[in-house]
Steps between C-alpha positions, in 0.01 A plus 500: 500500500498257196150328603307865547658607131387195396174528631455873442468586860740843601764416779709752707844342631508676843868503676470278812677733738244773453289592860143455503386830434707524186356170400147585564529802295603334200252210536249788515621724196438205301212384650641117530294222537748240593844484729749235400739476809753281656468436909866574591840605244842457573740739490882501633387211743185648620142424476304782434180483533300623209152371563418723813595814306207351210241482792603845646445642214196332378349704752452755287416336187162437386522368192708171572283166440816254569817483663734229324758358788874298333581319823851467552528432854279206602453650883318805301158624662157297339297675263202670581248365214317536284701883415870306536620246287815316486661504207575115433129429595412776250676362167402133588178492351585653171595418166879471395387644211328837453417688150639855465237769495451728151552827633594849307838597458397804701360284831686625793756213617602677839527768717826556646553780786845680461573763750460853328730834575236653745504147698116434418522126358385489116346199348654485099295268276576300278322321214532106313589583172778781484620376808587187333652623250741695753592271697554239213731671271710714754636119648527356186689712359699732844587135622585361173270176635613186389232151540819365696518828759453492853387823588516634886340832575569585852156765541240452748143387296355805687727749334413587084855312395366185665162541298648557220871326484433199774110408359360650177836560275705237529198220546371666143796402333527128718778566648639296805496725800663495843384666799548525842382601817719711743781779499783475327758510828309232663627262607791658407612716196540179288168442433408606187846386333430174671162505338659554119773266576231205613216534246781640132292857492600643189296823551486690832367821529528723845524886567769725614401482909562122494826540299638771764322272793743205393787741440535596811634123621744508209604277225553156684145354477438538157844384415347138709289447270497360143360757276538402175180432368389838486461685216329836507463709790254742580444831740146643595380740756738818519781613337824323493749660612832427310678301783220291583494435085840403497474286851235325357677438170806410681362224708284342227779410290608814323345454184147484562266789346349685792094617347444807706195538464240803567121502514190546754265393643259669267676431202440117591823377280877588401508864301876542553765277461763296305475189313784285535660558181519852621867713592432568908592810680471433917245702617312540187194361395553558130264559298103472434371111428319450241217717321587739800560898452690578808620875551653720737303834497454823711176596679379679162569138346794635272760211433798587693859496335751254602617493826235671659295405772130475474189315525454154358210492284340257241367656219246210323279233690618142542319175565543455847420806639304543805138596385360710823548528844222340685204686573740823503503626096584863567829335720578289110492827336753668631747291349388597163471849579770620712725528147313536199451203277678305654517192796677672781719265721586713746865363540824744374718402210766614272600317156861494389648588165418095374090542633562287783300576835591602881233513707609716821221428750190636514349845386435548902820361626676808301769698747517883393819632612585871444333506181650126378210207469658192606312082502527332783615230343830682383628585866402193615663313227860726600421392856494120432793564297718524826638167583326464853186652389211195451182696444428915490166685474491855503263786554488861435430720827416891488792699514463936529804579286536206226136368494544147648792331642562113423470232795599163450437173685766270452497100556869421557655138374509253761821559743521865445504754750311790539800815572583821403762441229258219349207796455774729353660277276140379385437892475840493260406272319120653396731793452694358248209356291281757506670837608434719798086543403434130549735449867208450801511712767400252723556126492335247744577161535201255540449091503181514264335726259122525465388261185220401305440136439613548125881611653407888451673732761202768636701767544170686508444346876904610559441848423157528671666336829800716479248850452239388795251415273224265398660184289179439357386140385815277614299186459703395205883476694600183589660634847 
């Protein structure tokens, strides 16, 4: 990533568990000349394979002059020359030193394909200049970085937090990063406290789905580990729900500031979020960073009064703002003119009486029951509230009398049981936090939700499985 911004030349971080066809389409969109790939990765004790699903889907793509091939088992399959080269072959004839190219602050850097709403893959661009900017300020100043700091960012590189928190941000300001290959439960749930224990991280960042991931096998392994370097933590990805908040704060030490942080993809940096000087509220990402307007407005674009939910909207342009969608301009439109004026999100949001910021889920995740609009994010939040509850997504199904009834899909904490009084008293509890509007109708128990890379719940491919219909592009979950 560093040597093509360096050299001008735009890369695309492609997840490596994508199938070939969702590969080739990418490669395609942007018309790539070059694949950078390893033979095999590693992942929970398996090799997976990762160059046959490049040839596969090379098939199909004209424009590719070279294949680039990291070796990392030697027993790997030759290269078929002069189109494949290995990597360490590659590099040996060059220069250790290479001169930066002049380039306009407006050059596109990369293209980065998020999934979109409809399922149809969108490829958000971003440019040198403001992107730098971005990136450099928001982890100077969110992470309070210090030239002593270890900082350990758990994202994958493919995802827009690895670009932008892992590579360009931190490396801006020279900090000393960590990171790691792997999940965080293997080989067992003391990995990444192991991690920040051997190498004195002082900054780790990670997102809510982790948090509840290690949750669920309890408060022992952290409490193995010596934790006391750290010093700021930091939450990307979804909302927080409250208990995961205070979990997280718990097991750190119990006075570490949590940054919960939200931004996009497209908005390429941090928009919303604390500093660490800043009074916390779990579950709230505060308020704008920054230079940012940040509002919560209706559909007209009228600033709502406190309290009320609406639709998260920034109201002036920032540096680090995507610039287009690739090849699709009419698709980067729409989120300047769905509201008026205005950058439209398309996540759900209330501020409290102090201007601080809850983000409920997204605009399409909204459940409306008998009239009441409610986020996903708050049932799911008084779902994990219940002491054997380790993970909840929920969907909205269509209901004759009260619109849409609520379905939930529960991870339980390990050595629960699934049984009637367990759904009930779960059911009690969502009762009790919310009120009879926000109590599922149904509840099923599962081992896995589906997940993007990045940790995001698709509750999209949920409801479309549930309703008998087509999920769309699924390329992006994990499993």
């Amino acid at each position: 990533m560093l040597a093509c911004a360096r050299i001008g030349v735009i890369h695309s971080v492609v997840y490596s568990g994508f199938s070939a066809p969702a590969l080739a389409s990418r490669i395609n969109d942007a018309e790539a000349k070059l694949v950078i790939t390893a033979d095999v990765g590693f992942d929970r004790g398996k090799v997976i394979p990762l160059k046959p699903v490049v040839d596969e889907a090379l098939k199909t793509c004209p424009t590719i002059g070279h294949v680039v091939v990291v070796r990392r088992q030697t027993e790997s399959a030759p290269l078929a020359a002069p189109k494949e080269i290995g990597w360490k072959e590659w590099i040996e004839q060059e220069q250790p030193v290479c001169e930066a190219a002049q380039l306009d602050a407006e050059a596109p850097l990369y293209i980065l394909y998020t999934s979109g709403t409809t399922g149809r893959p969108k490829g958000v661009v971003h440019v040198h200049g403001g992107y730098m900017v971005g990136t450099y300020t928001t982890t100077k100043y969110v992470f309070d970085l210090k030239d002593d700091d270890v900082y350990f960012c758990v994202a994958d590189p493919g995802w827009v937090t690895g670009h932008s928190y892992i590579v360009y941000g931190p490396l801006l300001n020279g900090a000393t990063i960590l990171t790691a290959e792997g999940k965080p439960d293997y080989p067992n749930p003391g990995r990444w406290w192991d991690l920040i224990a051997r190498y004195g991280v002082s900054i780790f960042y990670t997102t809510p789905t982790a948090i509840r991931l290690l949750m669920r096998y309890g408060e022992d392994w952290p409490k193995k580990f010596d934790l006391s370097t750290l010093r700021i933590l930091g939450s990307v990805g979804e909302p927080i729900n409250p208990e995961a908040w205070e979990w997280y704060h718990r097991v750190t030490g119990g006075d570490k500031p949590i940054m919960d942080t939200w931004w996009q993809t497209e908005t390429g940096a941090i928009l919303i979020t604390p500093l660490p000087t800043v009074p916390l509220k779990p579950g709230s990402a505060t308020r704008p960073f920054l230079g940012i307007e940040a509002d919560v407005v209706d559909r007209e674009g009228n600033s709502l009064p406190t309290n009320a939910g609406g639709f998260a909207v920034i109201k002036k342009p920032w540096p680090s703002m995507m610039r287009t969608i690739y090849k699709d301009p009419e698709r980067y439109k729409t989120y300047w003119n769905t509201i008026p004026n205005c950058y439209t999100a398309g996540d759900v949001c209330h501020k409290d009486a102090d201007g601080y910021m809850w983000f409920m889920g997204r605009a399409d995740d909204v459940i409306k029951v008998a009239g009441n609009r409610l986020g996903t994010a708050e049932v799911e939040s008084a779902l994990v509230s219940h002491p054997a509850v380790a993970e909840a997504a929920v969907i909205g199904k269509p209901h004759k009398t009260v619109g849409e009834s609520i379905k939930a899909f529960i991870i339980l904490k390990q050595g629960e049981q699934e049984s009637p009084a367990l759904i009930k008293s779960i059911k009690d509890q969502v009762l009790k936090e919310l009120g009879k509007i926000g109590v599922p109708s149904e509840i099923d128990i599962v081992s896995s939700l589906p997940k993007t890379r990045s940790g995001k719940i698709m509750r999209r491919v949920l409801k479309a499985k549930e309703l008998g219909q087509d999920p769309g592009d699924i390329s992006t979950i994990e499993e």
